[in-house]
N, CA, C and O atoms as a GROMACS GRO file, in nm:
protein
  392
    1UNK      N    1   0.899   0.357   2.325
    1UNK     CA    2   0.779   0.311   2.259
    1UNK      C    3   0.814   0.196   2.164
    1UNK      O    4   0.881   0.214   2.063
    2UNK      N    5   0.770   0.088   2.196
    2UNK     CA    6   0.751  -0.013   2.066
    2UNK      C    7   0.695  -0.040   1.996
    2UNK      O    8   0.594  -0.107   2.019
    3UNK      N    9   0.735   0.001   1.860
    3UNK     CA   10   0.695  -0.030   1.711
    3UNK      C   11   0.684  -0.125   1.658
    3UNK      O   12   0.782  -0.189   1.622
    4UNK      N   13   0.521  -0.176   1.628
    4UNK     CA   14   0.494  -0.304   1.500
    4UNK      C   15   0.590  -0.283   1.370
    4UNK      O   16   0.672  -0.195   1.346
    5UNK      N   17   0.552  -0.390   1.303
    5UNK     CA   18   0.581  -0.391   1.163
    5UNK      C   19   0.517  -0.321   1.103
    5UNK      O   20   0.570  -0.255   1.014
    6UNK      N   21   0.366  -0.308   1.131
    6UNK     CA   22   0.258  -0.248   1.081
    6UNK      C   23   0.278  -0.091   1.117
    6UNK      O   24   0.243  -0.009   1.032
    7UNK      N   25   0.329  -0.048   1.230
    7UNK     CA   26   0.348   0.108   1.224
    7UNK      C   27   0.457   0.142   1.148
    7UNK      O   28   0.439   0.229   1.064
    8UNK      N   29   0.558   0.096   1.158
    8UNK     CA   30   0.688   0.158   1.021
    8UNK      C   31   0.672   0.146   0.926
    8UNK      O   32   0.706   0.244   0.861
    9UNK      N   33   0.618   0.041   0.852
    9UNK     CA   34   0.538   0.072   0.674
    9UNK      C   35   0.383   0.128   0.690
    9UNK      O   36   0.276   0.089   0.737
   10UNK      N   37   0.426   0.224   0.634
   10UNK     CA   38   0.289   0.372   0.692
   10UNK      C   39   0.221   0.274   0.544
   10UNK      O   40   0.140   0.183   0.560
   11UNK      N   41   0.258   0.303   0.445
   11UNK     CA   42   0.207   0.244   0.287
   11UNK      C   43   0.353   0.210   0.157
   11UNK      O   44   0.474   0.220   0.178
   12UNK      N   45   0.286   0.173   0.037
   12UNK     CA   46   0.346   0.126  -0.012
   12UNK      C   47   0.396   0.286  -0.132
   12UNK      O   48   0.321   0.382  -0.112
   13UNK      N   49   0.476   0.302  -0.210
   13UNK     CA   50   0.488   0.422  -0.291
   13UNK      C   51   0.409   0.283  -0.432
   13UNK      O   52   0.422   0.163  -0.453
   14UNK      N   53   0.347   0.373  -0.479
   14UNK     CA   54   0.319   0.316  -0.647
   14UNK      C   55   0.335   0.409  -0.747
   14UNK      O   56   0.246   0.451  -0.821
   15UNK      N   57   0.451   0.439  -0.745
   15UNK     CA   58   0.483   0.540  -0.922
   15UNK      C   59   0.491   0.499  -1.001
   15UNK      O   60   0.434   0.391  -1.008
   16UNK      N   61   0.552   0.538  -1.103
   16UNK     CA   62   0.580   0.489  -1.262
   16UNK      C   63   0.765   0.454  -1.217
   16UNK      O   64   0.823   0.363  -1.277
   17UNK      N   65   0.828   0.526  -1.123
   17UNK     CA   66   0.977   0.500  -1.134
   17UNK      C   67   1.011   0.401  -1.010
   17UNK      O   68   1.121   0.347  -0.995
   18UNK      N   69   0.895   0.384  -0.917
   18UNK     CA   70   0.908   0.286  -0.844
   18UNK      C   71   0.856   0.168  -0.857
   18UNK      O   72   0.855   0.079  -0.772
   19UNK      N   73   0.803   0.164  -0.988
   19UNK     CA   74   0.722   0.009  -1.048
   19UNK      C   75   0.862  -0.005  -1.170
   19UNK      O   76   0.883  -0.121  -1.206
   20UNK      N   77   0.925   0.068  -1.212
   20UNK     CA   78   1.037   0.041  -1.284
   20UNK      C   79   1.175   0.003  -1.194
   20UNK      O   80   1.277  -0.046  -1.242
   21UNK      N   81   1.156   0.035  -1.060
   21UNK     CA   82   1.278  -0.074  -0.963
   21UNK      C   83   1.205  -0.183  -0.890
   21UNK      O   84   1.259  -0.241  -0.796
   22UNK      N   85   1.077  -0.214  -0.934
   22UNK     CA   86   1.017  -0.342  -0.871
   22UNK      C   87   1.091  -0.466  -0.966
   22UNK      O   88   1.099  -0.573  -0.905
   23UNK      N   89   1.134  -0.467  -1.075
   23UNK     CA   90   1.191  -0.574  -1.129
   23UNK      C   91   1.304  -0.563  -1.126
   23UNK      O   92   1.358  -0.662  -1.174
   24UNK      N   93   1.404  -0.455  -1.076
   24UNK     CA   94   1.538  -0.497  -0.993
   24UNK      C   95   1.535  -0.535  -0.851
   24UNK      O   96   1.642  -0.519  -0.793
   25UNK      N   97   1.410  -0.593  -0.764
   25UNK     CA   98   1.389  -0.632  -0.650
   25UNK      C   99   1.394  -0.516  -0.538
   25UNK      O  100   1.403  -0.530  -0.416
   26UNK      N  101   1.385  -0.390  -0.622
   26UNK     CA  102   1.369  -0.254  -0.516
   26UNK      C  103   1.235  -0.186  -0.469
   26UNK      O  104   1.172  -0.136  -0.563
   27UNK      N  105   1.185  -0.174  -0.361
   27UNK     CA  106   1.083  -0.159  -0.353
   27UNK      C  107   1.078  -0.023  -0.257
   27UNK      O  108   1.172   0.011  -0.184
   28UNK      N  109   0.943   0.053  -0.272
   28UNK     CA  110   0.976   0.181  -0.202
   28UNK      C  111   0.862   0.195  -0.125
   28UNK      O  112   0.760   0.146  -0.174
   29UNK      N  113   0.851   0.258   0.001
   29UNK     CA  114   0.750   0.266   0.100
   29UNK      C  115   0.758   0.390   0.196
   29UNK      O  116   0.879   0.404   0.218
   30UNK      N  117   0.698   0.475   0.254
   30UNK     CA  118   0.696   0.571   0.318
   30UNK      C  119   0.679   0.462   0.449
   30UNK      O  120   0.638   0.348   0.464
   31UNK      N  121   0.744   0.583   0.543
   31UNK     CA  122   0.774   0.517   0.686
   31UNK      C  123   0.789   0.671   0.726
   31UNK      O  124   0.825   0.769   0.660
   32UNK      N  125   0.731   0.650   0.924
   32UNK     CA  126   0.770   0.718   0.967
   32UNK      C  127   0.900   0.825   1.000
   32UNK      O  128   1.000   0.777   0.946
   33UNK      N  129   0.925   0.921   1.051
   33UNK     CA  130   1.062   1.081   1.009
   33UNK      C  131   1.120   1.002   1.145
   33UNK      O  132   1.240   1.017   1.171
   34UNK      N  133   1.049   0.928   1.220
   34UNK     CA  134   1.196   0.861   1.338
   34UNK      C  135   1.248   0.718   1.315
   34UNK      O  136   1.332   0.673   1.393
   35UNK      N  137   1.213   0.662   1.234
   35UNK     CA  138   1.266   0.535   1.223
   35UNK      C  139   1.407   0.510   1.156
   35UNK      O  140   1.452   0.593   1.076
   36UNK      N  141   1.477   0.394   1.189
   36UNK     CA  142   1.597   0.414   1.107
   36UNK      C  143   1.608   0.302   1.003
   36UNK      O  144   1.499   0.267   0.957
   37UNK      N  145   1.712   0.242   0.959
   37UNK     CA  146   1.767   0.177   0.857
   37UNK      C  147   1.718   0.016   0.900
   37UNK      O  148   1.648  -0.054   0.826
   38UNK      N  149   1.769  -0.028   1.034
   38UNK     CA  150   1.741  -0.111   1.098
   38UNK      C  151   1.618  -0.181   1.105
   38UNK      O  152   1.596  -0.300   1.082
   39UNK      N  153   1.545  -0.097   1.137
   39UNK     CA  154   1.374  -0.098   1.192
   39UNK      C  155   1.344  -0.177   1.011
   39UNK      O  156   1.333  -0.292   0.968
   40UNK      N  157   1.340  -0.044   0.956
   40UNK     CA  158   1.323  -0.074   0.830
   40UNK      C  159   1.316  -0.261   0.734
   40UNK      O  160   1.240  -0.336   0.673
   41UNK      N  161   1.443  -0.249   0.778
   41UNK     CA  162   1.486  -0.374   0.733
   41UNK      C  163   1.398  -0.461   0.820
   41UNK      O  164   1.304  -0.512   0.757
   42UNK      N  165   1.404  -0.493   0.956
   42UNK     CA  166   1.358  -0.603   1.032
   42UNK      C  167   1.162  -0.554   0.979
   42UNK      O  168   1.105  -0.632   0.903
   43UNK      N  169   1.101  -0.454   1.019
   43UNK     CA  170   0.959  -0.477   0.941
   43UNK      C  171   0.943  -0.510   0.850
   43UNK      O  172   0.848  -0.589   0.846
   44UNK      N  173   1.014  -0.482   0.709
   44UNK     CA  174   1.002  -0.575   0.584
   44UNK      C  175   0.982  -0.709   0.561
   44UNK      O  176   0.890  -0.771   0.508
   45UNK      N  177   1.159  -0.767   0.648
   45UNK     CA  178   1.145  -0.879   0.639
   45UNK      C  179   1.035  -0.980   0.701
   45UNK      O  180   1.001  -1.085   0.646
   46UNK      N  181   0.984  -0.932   0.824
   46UNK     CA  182   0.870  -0.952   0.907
   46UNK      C  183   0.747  -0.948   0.847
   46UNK      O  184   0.675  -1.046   0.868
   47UNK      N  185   0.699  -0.851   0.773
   47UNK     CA  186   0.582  -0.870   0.704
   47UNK      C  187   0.586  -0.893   0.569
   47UNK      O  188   0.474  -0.916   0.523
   48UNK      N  189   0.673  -0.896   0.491
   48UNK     CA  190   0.640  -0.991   0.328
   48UNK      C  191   0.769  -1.101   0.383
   48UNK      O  192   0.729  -1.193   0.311
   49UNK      N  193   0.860  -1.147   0.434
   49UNK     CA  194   0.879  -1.294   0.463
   49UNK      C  195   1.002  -1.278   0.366
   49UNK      O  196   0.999  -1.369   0.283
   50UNK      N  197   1.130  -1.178   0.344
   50UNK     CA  198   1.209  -1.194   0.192
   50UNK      C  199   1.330  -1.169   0.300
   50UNK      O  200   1.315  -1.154   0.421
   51UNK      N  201   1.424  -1.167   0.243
   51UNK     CA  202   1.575  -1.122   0.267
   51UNK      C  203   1.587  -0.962   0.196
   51UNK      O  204   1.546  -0.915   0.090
   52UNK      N  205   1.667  -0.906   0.315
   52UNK     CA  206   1.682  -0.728   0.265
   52UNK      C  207   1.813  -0.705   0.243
   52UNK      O  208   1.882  -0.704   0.345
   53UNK      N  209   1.876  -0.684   0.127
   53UNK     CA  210   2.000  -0.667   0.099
   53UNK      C  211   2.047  -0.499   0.153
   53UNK      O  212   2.153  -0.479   0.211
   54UNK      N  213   1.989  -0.435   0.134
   54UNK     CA  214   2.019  -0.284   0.151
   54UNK      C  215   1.904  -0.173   0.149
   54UNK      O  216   1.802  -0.171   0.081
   55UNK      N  217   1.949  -0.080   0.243
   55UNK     CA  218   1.790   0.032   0.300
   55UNK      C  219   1.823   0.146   0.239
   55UNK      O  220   1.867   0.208   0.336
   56UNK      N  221   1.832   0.212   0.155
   56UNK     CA  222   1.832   0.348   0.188
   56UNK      C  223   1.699   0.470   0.179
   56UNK      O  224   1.584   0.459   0.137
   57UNK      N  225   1.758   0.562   0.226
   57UNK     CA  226   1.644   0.636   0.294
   57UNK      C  227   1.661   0.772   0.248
   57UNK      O  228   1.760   0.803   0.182
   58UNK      N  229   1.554   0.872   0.285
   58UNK     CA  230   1.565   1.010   0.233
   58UNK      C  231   1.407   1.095   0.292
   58UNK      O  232   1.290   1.069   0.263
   59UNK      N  233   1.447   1.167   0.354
   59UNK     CA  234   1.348   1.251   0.355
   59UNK      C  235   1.311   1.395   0.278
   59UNK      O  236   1.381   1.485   0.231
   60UNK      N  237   1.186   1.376   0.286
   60UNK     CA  238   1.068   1.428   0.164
   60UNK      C  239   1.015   1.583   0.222
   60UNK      O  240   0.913   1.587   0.290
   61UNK      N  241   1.090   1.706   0.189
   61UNK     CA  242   1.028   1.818   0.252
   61UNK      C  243   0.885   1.815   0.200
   61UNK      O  244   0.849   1.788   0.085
   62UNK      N  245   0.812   1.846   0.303
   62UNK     CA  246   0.645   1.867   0.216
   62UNK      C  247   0.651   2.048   0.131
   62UNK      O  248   0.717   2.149   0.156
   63UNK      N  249   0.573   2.022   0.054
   63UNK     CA  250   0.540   2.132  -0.042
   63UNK      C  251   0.487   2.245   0.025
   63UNK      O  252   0.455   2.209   0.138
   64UNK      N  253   0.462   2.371   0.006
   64UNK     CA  254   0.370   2.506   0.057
   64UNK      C  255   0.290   2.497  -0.039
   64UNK      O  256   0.316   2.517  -0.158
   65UNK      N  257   0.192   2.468   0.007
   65UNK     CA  258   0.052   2.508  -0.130
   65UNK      C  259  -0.028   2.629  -0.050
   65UNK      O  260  -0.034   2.637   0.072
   66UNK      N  261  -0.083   2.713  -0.135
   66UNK     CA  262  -0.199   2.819  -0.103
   66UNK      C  263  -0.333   2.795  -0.149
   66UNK      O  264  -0.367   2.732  -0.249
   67UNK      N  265  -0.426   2.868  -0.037
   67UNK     CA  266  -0.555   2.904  -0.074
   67UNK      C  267  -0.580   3.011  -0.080
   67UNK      O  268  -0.586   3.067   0.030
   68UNK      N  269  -0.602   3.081  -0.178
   68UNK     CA  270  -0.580   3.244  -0.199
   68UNK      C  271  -0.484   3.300  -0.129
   68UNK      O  272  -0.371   3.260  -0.154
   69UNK      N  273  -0.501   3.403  -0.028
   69UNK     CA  274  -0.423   3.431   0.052
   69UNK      C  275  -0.394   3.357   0.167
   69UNK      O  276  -0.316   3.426   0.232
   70UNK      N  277  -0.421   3.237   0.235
   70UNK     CA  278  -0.378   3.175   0.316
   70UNK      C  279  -0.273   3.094   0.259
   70UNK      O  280  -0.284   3.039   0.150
   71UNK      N  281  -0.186   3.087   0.322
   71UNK     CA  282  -0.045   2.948   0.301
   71UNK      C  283  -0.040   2.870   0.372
   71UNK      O  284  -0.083   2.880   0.487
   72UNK      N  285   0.018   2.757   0.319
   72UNK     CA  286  -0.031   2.618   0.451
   72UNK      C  287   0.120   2.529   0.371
   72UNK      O  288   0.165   2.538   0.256
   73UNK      N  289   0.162   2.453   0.480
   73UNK     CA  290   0.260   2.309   0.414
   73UNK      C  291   0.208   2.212   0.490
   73UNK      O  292   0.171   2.202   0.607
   74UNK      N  293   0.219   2.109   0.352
   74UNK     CA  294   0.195   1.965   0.360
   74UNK      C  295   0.340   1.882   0.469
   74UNK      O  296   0.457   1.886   0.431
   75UNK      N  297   0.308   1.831   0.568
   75UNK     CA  298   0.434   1.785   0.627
   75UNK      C  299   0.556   1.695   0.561
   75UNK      O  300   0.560   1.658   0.444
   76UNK      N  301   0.626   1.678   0.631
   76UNK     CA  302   0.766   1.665   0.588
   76UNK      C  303   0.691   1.484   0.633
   76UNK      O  304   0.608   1.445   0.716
   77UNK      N  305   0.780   1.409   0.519
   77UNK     CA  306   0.768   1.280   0.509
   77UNK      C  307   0.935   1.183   0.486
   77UNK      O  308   1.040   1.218   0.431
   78UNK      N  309   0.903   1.076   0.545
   78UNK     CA  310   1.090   1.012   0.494
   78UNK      C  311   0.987   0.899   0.393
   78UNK      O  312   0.872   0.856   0.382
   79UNK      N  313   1.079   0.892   0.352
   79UNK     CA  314   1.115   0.736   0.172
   79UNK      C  315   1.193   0.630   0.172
   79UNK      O  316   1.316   0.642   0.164
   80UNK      N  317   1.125   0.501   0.184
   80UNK     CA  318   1.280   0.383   0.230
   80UNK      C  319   1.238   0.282   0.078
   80UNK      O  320   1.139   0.223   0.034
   81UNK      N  321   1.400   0.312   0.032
   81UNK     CA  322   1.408   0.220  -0.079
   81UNK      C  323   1.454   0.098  -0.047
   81UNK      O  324   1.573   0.102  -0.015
   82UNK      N  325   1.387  -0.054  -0.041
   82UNK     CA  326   1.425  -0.122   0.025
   82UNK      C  327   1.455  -0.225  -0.107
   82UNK      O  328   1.380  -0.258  -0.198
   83UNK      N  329   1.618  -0.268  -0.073
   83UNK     CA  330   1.710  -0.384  -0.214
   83UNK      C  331   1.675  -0.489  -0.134
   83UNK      O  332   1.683  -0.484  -0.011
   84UNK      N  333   1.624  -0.612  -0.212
   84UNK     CA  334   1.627  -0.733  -0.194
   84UNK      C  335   1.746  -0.800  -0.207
   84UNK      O  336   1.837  -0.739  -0.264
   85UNK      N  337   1.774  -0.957  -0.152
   85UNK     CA  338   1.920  -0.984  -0.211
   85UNK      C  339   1.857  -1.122  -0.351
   85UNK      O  340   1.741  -1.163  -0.357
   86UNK      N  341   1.968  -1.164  -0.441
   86UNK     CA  342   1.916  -1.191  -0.554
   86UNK      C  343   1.828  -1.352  -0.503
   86UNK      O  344   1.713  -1.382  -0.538
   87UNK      N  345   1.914  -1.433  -0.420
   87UNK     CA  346   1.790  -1.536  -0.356
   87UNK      C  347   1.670  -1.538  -0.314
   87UNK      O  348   1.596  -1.636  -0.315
   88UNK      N  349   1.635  -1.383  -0.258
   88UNK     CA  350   1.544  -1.383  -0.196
   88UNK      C  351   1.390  -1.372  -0.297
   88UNK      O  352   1.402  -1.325  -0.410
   89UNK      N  353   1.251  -1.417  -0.247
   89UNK     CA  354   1.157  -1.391  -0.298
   89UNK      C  355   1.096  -1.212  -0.329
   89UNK      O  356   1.113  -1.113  -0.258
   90UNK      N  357   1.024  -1.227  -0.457
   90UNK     CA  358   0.957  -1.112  -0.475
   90UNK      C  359   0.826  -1.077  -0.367
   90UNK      O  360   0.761  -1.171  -0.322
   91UNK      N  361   0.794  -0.948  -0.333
   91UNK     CA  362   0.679  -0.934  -0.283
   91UNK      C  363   0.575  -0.922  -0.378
   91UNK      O  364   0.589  -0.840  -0.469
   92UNK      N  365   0.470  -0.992  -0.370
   92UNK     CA  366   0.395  -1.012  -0.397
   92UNK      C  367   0.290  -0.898  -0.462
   92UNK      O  368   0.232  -0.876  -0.568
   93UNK      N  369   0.302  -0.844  -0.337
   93UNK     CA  370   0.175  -0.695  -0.348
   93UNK      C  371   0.176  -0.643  -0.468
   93UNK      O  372   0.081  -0.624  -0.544
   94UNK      N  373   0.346  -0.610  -0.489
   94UNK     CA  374   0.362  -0.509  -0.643
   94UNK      C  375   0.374  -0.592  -0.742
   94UNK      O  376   0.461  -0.559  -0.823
   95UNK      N  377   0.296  -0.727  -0.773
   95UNK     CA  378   0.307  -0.765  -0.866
   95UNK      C  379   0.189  -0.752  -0.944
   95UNK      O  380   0.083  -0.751  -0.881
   96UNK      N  381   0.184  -0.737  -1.112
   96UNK     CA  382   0.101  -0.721  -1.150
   96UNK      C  383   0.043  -0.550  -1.175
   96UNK      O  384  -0.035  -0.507  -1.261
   97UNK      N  385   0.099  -0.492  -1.088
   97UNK     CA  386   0.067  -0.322  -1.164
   97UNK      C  387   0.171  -0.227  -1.217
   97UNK      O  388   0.184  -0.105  -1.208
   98UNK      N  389   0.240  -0.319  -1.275
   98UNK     CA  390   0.331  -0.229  -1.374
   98UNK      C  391   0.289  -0.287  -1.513
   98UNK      O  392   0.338  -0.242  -1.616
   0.00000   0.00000   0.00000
């Protein structure tokens, strides 16, 4: 199956600790549980236009939440912290909401 740019960045993360590595040029995004390091890198650079110094990655067990007596889990998600290199341009998107 071949993957857009647009299917491996599912969305962007906006926390408080991932708007505090937006000004070391680190940026964080949920992506699909099959993609790898690679992919990663080449959709980035493909859709905001920057140089990717380094990927790393981690997946996100989802939580068990309940409704009274029923139990249910939220699915399992991966996390790609993506390093810019210091030439390269900022993305744009996360600018302005920290």
């Amino acid at each position: 199956m071949i993957r857009t740019a647009h299917d491996i960045i599912i969305k962007p993360i906006i926390t408080e600790k991932s708007m505090a590595g937006a000004a070391e040029k680190k940026y964080t995004f949920e992506v699909p549980l099959a993609v790898n390091k690679i992919e990663i890198r080449k959709a980035v650079e493909e859709l905001f236009g920057v140089k990717v110094a380094s990927v790393a990655t981690m997946r996100v067990v989802g939580k068990i939440k309940r409704m009274g007596a029923k139990s249910g889990k939220r699915p399992d998600w991966k996390k790609a912290i993506v390093k810019l290199t210091a030439d390269s341009k900022t993305i744009e998107f996360f600018e302005g909401m920290n």
